[in-house]
C-alpha positions in Angstrom: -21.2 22.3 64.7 -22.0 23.7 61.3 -19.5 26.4 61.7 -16.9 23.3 62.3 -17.9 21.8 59.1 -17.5 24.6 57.1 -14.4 25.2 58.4 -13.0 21.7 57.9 -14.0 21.8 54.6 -12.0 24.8 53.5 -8.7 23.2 55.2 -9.2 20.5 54.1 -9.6 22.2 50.2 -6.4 24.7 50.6 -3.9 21.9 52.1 -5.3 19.0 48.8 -3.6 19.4 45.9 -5.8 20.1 42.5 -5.6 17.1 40.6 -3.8 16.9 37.4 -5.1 16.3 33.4 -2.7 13.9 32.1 -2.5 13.5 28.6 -1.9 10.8 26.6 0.9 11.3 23.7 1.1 8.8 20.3 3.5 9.3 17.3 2.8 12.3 15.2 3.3 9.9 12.2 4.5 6.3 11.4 8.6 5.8 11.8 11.3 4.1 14.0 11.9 6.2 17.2 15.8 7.4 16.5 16.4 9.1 19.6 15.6 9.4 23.4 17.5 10.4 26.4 20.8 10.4 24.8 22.6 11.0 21.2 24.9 8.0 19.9 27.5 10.1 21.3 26.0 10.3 25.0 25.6 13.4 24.7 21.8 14.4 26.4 19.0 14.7 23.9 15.7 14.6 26.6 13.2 14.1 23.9 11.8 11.7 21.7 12.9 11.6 17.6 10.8 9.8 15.4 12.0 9.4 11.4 8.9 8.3 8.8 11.9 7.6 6.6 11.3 10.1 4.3 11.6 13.9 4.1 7.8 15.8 3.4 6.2 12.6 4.9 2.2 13.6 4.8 0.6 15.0 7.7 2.7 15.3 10.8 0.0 15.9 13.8 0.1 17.0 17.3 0.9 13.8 19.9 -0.7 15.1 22.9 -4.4 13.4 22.9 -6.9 16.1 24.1 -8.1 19.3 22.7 -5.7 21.8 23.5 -4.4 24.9 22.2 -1.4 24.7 19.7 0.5 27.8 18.9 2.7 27.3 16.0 5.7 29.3 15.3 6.9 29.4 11.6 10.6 30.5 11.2 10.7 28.6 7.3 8.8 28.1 4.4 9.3 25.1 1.7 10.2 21.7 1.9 13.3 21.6 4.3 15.4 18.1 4.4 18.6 18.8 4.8 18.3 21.1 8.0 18.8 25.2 7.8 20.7 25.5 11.0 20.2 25.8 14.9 17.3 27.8 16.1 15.2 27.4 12.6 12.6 24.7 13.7 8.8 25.3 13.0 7.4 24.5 16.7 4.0 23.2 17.5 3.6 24.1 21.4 1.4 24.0 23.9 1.3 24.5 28.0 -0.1 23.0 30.9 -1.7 24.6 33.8 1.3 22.8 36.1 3.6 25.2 33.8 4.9 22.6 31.8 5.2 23.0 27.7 5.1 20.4 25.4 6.8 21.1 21.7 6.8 19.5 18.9 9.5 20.1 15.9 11.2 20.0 12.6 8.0 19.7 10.6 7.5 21.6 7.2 5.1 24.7 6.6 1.9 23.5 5.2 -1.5 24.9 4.8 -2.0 23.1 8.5 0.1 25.1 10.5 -1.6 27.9 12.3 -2.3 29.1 15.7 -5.7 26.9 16.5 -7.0 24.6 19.3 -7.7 20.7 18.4 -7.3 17.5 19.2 -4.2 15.5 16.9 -4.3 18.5 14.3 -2.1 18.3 11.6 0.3 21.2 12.1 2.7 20.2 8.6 4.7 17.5 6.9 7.6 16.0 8.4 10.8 17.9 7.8 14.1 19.0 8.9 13.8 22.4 10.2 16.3 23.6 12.2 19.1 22.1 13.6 18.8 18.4 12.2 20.7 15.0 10.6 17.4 13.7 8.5 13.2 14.2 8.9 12.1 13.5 12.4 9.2 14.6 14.3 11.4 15.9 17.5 8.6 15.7 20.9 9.6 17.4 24.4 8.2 18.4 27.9 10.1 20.7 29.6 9.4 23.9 32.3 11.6 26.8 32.9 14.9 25.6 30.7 14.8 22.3 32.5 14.2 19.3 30.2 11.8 15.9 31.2 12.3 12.7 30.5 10.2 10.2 32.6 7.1 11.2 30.5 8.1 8.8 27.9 8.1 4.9 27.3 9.0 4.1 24.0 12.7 2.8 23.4 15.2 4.0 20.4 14.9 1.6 17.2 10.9 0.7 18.3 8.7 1.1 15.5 5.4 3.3 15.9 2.3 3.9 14.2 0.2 7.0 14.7 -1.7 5.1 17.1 1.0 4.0 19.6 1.2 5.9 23.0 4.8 7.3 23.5 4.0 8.4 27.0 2.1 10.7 29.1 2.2 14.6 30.1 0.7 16.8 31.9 
């Protein structure tokens, strides 16, 4: 009988899934969100844009609620508004045990962005890095090229303060 237990209990282990962290996400900063699933044109975007209204806007942080580890990639120093072309962004990123990365972009180099693990670091001010119309905080899941979009619940032209919850991710 024991021996029927025992085994039971490791089938029953391999055939339940592990369950998943999810994480909650809020704004980076205060703004309007610009963007979502699609550009003005149609064209797909997949990702959330929020604009402070202002270029070098204080203290853009992480969203993703939890400490986790953020690995941020530099690619330009000073205060960039205007863009500096595709494939420029500073990146805040960080990945989930289900594969999935979270990235965070556009923001300006500041004494906050380095490699570290935290919960809602500051990783910079808000900027324009890379390929860009104006400041945003740009915020995307994706896994192996293929972009997400049902982690998110905000809607473009809805106003957010640091403490309202874009979405979820895991």
């Amino acid at each position: 009988m024991q021996l029927k237990k025992a085994l039971f209990a490791l089938f029953a282990a391999a055939i339940l899934p592990s369950p998943t962290v999810a994480y909650e996400v809020r704004s980076p900063c205060p703004g309007t969100v610009t963007t979502t699933t699609n550009y003005s044109d149609g064209s797909p975007h997949k990702a959330v844009d929020i604009a402070p209204g202002s270029c070098n806007y204080w203290g853009a942080e992480t969203g993703v609620v939890g400490s986790l580890r953020w690995t941020v990639t530099i690619k330009t120093t000073g205060a960039i508004c205007e863009g500096n072309g595709s494939g420029n962004q500073n990146e805040a990123k960080t990945t989930f045990a289900s594969g999935w990365t979270f990235r965070q972009w556009h923001f300006i180099k500041t004494s906050d962005s380095y490699n570290r693990t935290c919960d809602r670091c500051q990783v910079g001010n808000i900027g324009s890095t890379g390929h860009v119309t104006g400041p945003h905080a740009h915020l995307q899941r994706d896994k192996a090229g293929t972009l997400d979009t049902s982690w998110y619940v905000v809607k473009k032209g809805q106003s957010v303060t640091r403490s309202t919850t874009i979405g979820n991710v895991s």
